[in-house]
PDB file of N, CA, C and O in Angstrom:
ATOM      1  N   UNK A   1      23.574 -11.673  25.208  1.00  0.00           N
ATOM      2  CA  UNK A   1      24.041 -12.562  24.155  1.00  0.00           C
ATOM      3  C   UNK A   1      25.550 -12.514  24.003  1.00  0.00           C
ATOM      4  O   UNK A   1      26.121 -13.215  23.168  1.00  0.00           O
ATOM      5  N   UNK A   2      26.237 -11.628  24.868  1.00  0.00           N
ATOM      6  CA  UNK A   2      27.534 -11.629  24.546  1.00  0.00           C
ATOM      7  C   UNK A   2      28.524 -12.966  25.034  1.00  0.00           C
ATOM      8  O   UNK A   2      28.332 -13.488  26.132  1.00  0.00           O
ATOM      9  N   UNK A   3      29.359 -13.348  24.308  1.00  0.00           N
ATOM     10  CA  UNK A   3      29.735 -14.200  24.877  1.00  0.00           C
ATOM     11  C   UNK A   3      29.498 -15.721  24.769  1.00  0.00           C
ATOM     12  O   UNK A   3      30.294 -16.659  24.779  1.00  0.00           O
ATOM     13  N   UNK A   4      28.243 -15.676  24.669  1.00  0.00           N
ATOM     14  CA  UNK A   4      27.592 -17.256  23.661  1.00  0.00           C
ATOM     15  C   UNK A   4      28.221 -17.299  22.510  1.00  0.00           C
ATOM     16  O   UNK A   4      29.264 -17.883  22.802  1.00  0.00           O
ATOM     17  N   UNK A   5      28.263 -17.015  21.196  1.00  0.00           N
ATOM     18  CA  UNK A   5      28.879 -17.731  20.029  1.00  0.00           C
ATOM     19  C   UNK A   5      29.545 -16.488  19.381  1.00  0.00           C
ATOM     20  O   UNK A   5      29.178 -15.317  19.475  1.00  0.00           O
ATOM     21  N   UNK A   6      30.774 -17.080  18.593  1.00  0.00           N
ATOM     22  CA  UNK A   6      31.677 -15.884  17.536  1.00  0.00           C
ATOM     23  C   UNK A   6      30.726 -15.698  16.661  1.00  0.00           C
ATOM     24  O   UNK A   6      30.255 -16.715  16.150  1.00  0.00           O
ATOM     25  N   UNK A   7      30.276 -14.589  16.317  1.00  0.00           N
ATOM     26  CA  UNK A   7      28.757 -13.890  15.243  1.00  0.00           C
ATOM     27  C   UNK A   7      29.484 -13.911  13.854  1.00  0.00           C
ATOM     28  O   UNK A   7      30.647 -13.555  14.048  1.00  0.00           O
ATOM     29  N   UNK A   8      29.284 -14.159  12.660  1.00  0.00           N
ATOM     30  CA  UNK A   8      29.798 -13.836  11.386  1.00  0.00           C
ATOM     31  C   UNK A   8      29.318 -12.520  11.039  1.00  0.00           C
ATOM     32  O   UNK A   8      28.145 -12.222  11.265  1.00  0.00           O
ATOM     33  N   UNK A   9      30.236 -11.594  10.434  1.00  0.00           N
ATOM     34  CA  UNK A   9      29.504 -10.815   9.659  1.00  0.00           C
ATOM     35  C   UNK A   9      29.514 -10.507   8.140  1.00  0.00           C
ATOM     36  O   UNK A   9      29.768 -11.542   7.523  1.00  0.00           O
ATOM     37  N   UNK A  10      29.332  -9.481   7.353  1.00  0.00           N
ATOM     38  CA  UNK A  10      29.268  -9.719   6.229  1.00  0.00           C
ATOM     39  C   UNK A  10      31.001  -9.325   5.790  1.00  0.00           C
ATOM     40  O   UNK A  10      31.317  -9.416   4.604  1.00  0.00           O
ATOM     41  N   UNK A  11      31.846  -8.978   6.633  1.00  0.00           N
ATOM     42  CA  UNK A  11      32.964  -8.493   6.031  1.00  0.00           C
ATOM     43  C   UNK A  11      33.693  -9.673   5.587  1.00  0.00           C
ATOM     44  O   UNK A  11      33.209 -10.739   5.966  1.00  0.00           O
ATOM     45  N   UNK A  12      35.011  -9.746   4.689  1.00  0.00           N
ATOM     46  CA  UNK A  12      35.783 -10.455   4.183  1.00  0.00           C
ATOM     47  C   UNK A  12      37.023  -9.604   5.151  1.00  0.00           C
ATOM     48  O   UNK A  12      37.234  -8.423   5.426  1.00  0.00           O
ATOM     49  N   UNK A  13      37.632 -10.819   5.452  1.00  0.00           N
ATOM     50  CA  UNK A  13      38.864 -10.611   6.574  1.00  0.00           C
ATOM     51  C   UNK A  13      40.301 -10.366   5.448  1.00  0.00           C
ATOM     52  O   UNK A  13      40.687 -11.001   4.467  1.00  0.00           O
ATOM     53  N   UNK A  14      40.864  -9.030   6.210  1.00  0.00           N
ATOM     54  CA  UNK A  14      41.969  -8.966   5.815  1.00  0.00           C
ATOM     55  C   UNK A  14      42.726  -7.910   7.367  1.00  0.00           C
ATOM     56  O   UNK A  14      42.321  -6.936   8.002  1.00  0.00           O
ATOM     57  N   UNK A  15      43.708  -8.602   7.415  1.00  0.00           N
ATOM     58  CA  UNK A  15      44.617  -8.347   8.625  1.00  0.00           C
ATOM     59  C   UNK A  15      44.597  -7.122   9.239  1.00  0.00           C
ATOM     60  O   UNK A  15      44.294  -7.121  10.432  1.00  0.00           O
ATOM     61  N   UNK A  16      44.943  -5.693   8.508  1.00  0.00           N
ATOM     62  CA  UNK A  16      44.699  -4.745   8.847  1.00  0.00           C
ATOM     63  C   UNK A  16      43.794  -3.463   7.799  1.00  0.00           C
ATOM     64  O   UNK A  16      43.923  -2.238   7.801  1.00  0.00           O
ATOM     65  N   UNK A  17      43.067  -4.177   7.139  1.00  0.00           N
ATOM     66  CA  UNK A  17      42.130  -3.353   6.345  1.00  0.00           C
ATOM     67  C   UNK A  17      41.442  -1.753   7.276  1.00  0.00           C
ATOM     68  O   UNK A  17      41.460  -0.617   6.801  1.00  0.00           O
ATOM     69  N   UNK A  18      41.039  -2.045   8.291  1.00  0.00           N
ATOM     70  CA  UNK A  18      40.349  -0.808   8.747  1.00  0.00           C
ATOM     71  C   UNK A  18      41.420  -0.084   9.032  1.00  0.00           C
ATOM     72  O   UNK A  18      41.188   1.106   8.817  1.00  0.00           O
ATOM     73  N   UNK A  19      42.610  -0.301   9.464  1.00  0.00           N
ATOM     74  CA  UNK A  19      43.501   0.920  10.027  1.00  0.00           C
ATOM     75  C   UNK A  19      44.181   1.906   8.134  1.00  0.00           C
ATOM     76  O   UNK A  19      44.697   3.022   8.075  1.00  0.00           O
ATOM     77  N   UNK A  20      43.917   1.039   7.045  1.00  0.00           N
ATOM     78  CA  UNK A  20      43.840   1.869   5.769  1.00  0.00           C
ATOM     79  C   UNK A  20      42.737   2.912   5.508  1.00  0.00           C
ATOM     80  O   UNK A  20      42.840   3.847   4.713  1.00  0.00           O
ATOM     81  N   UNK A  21      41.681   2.639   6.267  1.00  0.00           N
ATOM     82  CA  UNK A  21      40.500   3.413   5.919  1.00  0.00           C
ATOM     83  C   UNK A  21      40.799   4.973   6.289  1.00  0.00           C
ATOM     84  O   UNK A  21      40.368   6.001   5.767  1.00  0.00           O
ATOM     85  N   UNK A  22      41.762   4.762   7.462  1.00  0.00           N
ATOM     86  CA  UNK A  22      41.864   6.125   7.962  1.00  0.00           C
ATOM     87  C   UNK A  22      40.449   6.885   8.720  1.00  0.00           C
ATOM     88  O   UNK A  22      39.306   6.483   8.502  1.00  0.00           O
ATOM     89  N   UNK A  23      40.665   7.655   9.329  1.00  0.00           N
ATOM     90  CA  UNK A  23      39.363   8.024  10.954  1.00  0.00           C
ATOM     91  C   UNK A  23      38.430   8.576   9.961  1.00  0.00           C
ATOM     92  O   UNK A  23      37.404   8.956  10.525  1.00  0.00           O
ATOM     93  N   UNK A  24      38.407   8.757   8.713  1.00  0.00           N
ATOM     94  CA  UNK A  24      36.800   9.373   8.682  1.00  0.00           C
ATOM     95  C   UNK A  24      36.112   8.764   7.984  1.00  0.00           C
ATOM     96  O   UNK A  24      35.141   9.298   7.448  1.00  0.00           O
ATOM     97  N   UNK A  25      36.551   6.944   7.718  1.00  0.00           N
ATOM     98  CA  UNK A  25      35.433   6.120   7.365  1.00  0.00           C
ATOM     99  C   UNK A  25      35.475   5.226   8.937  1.00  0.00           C
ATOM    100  O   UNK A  25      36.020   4.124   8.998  1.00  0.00           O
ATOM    101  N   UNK A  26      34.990   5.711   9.844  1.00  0.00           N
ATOM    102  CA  UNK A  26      35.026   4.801  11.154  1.00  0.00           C
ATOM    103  C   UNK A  26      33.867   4.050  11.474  1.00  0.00           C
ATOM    104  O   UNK A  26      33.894   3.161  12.324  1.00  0.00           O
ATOM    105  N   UNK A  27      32.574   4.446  10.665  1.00  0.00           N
ATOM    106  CA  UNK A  27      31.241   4.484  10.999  1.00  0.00           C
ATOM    107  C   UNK A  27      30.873   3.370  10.324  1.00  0.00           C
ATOM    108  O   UNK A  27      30.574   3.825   9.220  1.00  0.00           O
ATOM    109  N   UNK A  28      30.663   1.914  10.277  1.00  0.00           N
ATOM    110  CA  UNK A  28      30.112   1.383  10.003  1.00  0.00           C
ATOM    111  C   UNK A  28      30.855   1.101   8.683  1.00  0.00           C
ATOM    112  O   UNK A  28      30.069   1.192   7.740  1.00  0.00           O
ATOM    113  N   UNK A  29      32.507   0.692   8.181  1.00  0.00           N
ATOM    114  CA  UNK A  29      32.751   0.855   6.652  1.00  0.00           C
ATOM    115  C   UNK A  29      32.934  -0.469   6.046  1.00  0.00           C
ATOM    116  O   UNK A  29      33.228  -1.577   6.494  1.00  0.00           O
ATOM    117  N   UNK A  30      32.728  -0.108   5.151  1.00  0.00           N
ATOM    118  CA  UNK A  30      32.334  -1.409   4.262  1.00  0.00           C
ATOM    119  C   UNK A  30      33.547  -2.511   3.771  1.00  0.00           C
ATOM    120  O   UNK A  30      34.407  -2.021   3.038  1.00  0.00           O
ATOM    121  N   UNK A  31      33.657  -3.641   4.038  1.00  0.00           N
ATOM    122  CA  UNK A  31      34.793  -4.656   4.564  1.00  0.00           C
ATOM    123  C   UNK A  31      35.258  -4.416   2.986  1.00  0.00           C
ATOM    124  O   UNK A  31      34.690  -3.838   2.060  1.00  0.00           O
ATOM    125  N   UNK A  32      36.863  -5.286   3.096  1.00  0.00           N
ATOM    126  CA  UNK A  32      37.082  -5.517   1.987  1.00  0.00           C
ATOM    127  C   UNK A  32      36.438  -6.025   0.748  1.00  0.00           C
ATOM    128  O   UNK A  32      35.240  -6.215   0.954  1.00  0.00           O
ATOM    129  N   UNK A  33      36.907  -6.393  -0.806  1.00  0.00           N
ATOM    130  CA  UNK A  33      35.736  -7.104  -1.593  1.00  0.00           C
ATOM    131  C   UNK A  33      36.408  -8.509  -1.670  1.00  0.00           C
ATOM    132  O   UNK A  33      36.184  -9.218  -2.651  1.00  0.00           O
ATOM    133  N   UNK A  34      37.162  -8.900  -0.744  1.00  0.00           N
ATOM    134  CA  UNK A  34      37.995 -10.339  -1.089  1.00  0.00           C
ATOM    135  C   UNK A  34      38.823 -10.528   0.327  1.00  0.00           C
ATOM    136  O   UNK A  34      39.441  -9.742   1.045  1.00  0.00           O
ATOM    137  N   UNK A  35      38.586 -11.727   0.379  1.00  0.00           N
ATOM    138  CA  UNK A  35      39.448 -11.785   2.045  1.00  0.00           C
ATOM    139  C   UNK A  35      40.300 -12.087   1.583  1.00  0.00           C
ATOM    140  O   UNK A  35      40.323 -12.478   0.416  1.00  0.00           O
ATOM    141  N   UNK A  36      41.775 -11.980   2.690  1.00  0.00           N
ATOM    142  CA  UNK A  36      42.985 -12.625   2.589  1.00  0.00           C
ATOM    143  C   UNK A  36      43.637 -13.057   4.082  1.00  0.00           C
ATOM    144  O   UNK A  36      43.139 -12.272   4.888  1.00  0.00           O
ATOM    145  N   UNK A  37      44.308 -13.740   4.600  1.00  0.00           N
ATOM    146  CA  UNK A  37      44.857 -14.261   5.547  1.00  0.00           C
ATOM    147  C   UNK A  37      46.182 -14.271   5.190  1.00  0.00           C
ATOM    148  O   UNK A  37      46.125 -14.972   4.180  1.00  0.00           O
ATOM    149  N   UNK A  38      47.603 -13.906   5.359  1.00  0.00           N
ATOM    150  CA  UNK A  38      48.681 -14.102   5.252  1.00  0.00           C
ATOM    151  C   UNK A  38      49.225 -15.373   5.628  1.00  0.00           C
ATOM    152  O   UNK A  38      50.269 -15.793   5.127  1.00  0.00           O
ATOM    153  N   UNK A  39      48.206 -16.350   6.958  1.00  0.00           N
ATOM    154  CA  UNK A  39      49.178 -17.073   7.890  1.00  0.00           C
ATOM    155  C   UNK A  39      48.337 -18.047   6.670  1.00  0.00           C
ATOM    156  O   UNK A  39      49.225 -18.561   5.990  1.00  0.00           O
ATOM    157  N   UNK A  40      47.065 -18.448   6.192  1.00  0.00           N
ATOM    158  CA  UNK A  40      46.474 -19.010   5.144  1.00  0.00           C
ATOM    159  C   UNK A  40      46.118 -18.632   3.843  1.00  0.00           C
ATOM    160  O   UNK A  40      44.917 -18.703   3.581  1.00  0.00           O
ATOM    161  N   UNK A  41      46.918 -18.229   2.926  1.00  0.00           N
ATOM    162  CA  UNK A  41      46.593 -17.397   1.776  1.00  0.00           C
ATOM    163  C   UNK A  41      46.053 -17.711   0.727  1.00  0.00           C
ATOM    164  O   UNK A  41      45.784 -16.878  -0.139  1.00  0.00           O
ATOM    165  N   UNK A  42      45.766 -19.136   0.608  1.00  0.00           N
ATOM    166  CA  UNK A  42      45.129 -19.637  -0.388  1.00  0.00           C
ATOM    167  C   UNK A  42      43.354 -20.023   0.405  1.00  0.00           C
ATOM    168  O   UNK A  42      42.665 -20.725  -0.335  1.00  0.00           O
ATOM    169  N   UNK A  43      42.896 -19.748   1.320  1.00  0.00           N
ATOM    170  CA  UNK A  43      41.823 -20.081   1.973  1.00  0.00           C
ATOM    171  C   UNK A  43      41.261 -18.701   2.368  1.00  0.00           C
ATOM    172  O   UNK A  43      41.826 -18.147   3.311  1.00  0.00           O
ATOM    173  N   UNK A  44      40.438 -18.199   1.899  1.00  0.00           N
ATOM    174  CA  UNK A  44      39.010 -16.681   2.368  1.00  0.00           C
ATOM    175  C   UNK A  44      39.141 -16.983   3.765  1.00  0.00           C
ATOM    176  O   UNK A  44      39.561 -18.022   4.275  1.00  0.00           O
ATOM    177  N   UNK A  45      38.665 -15.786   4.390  1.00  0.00           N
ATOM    178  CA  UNK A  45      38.112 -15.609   5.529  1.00  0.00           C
ATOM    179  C   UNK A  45      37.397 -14.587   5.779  1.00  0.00           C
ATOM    180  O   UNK A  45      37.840 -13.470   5.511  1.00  0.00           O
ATOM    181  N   UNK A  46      36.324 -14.726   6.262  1.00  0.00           N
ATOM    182  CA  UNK A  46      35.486 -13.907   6.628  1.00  0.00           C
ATOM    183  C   UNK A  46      35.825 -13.607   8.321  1.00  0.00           C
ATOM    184  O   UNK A  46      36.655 -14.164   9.039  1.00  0.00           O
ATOM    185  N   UNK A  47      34.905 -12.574   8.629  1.00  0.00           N
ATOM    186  CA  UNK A  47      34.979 -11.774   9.445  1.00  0.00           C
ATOM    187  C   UNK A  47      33.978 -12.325  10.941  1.00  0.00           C
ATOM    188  O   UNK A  47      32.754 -12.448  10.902  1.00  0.00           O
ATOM    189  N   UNK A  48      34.692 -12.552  11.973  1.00  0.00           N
ATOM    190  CA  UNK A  48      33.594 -13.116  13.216  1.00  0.00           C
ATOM    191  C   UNK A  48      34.193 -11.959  14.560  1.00  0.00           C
ATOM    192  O   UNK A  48      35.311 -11.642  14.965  1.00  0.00           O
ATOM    193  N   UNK A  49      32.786 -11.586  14.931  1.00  0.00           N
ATOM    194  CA  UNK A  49      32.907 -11.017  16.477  1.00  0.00           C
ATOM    195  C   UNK A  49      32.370 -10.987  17.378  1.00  0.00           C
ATOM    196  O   UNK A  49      31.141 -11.005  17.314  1.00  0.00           O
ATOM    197  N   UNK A  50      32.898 -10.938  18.394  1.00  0.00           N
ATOM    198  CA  UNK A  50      32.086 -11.076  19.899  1.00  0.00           C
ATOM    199  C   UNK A  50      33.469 -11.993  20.352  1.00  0.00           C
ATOM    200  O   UNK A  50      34.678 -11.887  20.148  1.00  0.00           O
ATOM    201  N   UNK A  51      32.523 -13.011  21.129  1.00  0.00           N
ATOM    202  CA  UNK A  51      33.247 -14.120  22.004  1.00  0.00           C
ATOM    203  C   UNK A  51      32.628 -15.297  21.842  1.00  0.00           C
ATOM    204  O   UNK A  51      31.736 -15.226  20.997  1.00  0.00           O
ATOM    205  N   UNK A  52      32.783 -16.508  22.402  1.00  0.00           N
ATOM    206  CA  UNK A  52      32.181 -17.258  22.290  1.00  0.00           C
ATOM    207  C   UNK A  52      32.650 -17.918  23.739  1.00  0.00           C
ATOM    208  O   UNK A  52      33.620 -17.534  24.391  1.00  0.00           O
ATOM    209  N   UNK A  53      31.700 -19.052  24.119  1.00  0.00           N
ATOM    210  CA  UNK A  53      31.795 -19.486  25.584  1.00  0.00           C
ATOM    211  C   UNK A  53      32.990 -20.342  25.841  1.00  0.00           C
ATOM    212  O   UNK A  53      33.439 -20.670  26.939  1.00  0.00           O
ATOM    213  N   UNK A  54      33.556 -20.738  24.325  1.00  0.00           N
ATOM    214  CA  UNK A  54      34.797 -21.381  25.027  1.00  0.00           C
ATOM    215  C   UNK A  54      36.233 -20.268  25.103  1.00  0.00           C
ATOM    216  O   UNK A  54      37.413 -20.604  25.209  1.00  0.00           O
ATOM    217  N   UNK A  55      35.618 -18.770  25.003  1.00  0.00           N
ATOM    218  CA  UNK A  55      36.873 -18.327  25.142  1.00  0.00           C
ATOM    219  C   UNK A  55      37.418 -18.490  26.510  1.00  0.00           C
ATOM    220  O   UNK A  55      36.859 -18.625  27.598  1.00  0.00           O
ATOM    221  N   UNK A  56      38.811 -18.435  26.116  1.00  0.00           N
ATOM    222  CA  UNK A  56      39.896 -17.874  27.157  1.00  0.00           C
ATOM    223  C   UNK A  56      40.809 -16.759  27.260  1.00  0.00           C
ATOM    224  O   UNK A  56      41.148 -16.209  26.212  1.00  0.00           O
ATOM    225  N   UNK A  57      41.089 -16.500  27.949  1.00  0.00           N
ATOM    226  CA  UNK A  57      42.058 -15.429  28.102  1.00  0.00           C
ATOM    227  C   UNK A  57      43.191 -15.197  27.070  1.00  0.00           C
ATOM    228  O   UNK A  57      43.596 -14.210  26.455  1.00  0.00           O
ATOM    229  N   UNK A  58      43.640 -16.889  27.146  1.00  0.00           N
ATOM    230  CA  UNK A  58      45.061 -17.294  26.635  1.00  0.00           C
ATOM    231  C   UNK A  58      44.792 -17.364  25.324  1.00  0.00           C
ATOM    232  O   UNK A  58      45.792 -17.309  24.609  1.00  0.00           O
ATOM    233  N   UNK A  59      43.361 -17.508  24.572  1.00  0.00           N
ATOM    234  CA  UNK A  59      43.239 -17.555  23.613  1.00  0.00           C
ATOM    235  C   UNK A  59      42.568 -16.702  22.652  1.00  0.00           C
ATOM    236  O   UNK A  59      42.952 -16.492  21.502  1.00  0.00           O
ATOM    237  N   UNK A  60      41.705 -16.304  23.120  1.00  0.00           N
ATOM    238  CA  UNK A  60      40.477 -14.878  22.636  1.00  0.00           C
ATOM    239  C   UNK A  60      40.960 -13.454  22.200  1.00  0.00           C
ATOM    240  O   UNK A  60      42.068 -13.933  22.444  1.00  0.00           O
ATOM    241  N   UNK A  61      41.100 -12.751  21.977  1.00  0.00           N
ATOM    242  CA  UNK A  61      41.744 -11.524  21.804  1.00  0.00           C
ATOM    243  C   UNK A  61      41.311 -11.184  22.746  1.00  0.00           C
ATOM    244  O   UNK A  61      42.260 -10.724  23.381  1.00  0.00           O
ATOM    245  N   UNK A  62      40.189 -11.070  23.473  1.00  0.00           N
ATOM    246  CA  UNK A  62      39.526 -10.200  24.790  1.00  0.00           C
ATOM    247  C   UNK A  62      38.416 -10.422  24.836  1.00  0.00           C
ATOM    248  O   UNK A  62      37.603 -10.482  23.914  1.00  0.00           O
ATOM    249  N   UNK A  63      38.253 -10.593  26.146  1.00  0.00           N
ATOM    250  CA  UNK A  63      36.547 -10.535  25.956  1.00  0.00           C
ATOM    251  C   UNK A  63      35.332  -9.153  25.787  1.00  0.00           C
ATOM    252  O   UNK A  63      34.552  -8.805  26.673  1.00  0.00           O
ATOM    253  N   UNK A  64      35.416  -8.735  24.850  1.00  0.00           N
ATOM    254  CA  UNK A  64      34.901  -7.290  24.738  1.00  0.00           C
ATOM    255  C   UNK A  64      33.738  -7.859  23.579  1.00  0.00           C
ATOM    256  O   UNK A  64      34.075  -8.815  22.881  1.00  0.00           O
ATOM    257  N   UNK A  65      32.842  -7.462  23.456  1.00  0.00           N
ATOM    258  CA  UNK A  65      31.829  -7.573  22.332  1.00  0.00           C
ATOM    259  C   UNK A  65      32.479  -7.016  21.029  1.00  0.00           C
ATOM    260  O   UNK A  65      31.939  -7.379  19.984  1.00  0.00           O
ATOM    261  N   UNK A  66      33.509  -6.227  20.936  1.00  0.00           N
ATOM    262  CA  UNK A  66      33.981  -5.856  19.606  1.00  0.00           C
ATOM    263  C   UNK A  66      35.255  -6.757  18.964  1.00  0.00           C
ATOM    264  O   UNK A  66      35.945  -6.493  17.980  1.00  0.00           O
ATOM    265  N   UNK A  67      35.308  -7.720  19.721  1.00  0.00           N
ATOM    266  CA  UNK A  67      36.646  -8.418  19.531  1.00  0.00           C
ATOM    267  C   UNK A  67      36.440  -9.198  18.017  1.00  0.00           C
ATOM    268  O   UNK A  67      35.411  -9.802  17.715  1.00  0.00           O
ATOM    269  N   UNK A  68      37.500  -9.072  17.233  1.00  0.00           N
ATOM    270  CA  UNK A  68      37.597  -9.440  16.139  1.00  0.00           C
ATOM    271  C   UNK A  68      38.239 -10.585  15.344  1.00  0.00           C
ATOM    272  O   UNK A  68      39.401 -10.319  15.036  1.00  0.00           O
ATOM    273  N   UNK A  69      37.983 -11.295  15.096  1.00  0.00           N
ATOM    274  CA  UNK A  69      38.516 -12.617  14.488  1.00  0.00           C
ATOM    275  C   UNK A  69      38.280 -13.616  13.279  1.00  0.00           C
ATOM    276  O   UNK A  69      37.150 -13.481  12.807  1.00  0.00           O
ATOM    277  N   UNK A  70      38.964 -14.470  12.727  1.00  0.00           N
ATOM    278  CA  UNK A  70      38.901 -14.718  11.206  1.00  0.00           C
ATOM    279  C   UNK A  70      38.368 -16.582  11.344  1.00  0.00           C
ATOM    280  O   UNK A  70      38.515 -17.440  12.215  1.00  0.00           O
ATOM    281  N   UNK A  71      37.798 -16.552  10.152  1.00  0.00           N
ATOM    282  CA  UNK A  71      36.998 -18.271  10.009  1.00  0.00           C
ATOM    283  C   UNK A  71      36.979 -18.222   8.650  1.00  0.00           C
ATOM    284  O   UNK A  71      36.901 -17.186   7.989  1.00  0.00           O
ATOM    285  N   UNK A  72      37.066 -19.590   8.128  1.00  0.00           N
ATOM    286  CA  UNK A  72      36.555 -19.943   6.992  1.00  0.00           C
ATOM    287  C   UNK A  72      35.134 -19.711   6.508  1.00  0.00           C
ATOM    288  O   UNK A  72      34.463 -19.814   7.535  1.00  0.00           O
ATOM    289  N   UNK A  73      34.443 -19.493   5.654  1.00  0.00           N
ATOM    290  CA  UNK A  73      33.094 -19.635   5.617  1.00  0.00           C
ATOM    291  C   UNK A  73      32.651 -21.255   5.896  1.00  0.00           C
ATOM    292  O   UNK A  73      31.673 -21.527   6.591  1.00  0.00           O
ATOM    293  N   UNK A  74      33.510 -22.302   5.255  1.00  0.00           N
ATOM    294  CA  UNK A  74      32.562 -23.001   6.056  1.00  0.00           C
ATOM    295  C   UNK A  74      33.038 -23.736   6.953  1.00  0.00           C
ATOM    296  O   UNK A  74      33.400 -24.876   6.661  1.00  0.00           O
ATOM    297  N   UNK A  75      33.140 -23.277   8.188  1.00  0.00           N
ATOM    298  CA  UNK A  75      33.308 -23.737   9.483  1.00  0.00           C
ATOM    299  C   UNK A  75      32.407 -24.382  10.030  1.00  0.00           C
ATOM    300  O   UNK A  75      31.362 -23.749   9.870  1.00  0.00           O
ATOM    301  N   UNK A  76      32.237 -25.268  10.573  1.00  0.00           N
ATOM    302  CA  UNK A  76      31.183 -25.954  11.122  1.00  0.00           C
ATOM    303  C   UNK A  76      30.858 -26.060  12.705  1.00  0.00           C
ATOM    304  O   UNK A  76      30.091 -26.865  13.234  1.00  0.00           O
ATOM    305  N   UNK A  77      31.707 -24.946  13.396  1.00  0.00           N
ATOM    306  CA  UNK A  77      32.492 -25.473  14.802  1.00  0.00           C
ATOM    307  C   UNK A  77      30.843 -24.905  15.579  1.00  0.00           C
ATOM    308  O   UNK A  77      30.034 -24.236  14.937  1.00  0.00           O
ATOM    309  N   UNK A  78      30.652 -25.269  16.799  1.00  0.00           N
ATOM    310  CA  UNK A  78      29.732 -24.960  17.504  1.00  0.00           C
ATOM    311  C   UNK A  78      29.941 -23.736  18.689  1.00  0.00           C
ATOM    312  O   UNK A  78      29.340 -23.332  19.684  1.00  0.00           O
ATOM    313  N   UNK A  79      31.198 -23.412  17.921  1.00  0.00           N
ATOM    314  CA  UNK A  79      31.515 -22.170  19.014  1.00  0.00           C
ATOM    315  C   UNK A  79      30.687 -20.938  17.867  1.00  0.00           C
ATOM    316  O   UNK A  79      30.212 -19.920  18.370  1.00  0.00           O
ATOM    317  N   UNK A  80      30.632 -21.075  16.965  1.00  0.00           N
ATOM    318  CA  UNK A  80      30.318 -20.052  15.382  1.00  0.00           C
ATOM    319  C   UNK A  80      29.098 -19.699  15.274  1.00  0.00           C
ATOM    320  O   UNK A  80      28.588 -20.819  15.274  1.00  0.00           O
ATOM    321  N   UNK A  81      27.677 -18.515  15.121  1.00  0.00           N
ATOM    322  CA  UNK A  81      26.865 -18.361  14.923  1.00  0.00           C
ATOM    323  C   UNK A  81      26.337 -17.258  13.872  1.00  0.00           C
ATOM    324  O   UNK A  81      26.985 -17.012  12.854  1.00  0.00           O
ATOM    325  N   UNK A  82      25.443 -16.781  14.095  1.00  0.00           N
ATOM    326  CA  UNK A  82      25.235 -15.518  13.450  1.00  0.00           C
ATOM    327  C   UNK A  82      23.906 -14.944  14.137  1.00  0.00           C
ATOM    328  O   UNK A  82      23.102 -15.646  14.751  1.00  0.00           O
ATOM    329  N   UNK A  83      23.785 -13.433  13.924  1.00  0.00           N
ATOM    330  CA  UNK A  83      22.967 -13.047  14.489  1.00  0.00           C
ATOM    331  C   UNK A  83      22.256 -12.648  13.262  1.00  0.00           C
ATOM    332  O   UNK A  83      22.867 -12.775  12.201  1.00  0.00           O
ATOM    333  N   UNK A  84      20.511 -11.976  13.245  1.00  0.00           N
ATOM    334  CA  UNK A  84      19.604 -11.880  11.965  1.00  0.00           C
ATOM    335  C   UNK A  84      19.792 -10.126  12.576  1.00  0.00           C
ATOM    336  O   UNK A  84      19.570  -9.731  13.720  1.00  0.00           O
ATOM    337  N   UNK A  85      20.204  -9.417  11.536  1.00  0.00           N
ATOM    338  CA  UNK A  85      20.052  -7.783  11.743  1.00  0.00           C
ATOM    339  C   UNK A  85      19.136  -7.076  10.564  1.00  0.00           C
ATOM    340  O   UNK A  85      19.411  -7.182   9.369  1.00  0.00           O
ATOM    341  N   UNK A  86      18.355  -6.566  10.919  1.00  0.00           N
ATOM    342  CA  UNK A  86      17.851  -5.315   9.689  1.00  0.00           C
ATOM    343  C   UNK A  86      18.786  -3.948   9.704  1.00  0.00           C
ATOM    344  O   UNK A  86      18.548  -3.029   8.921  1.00  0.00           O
TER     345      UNK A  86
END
């Protein structure tokens, strides 16, 4: 499944939130309670990862399954999905 669509998850995007957490919340920590975007600051963003099939090189952060990136909630694009987790 990697690679088919950018996955949403439950975090709220903020630029460098995890590198505040510091190494001994690394495990799974719990996103901000409010997104922010600097380059859009009046617009949320939530949290998307993976890849999706139209990445590129020039454009993707990487193609790694952990790659991290920001969307509106409501995006409508067909590159965007979500996966169902328990």
């Amino acid at each position: 499944m990697a690679g088919n669509v950018w996955e949403w998850v439950a975090d709220w995007y903020t630029p460098n939130y995890y590198a505040t957490l510091g190494p001994e919340v690394a495990n799974n920590p719990k996103g901000p309670e409010k997104g922010y975007d600097p380059d859009e600051p009046y617009v949320p963003k939530k949290v998307t990862r993976g890849r999706s099939f139209m990445c590129n090189s020039s454009y993707c952060e990487g193609y790694k399954v952990t790659s991290r990136m920001k969307s509106s909630p409501d995006t409508g694009l067909e590159n965007t999905g979500f996966r169902c987790f328990k």
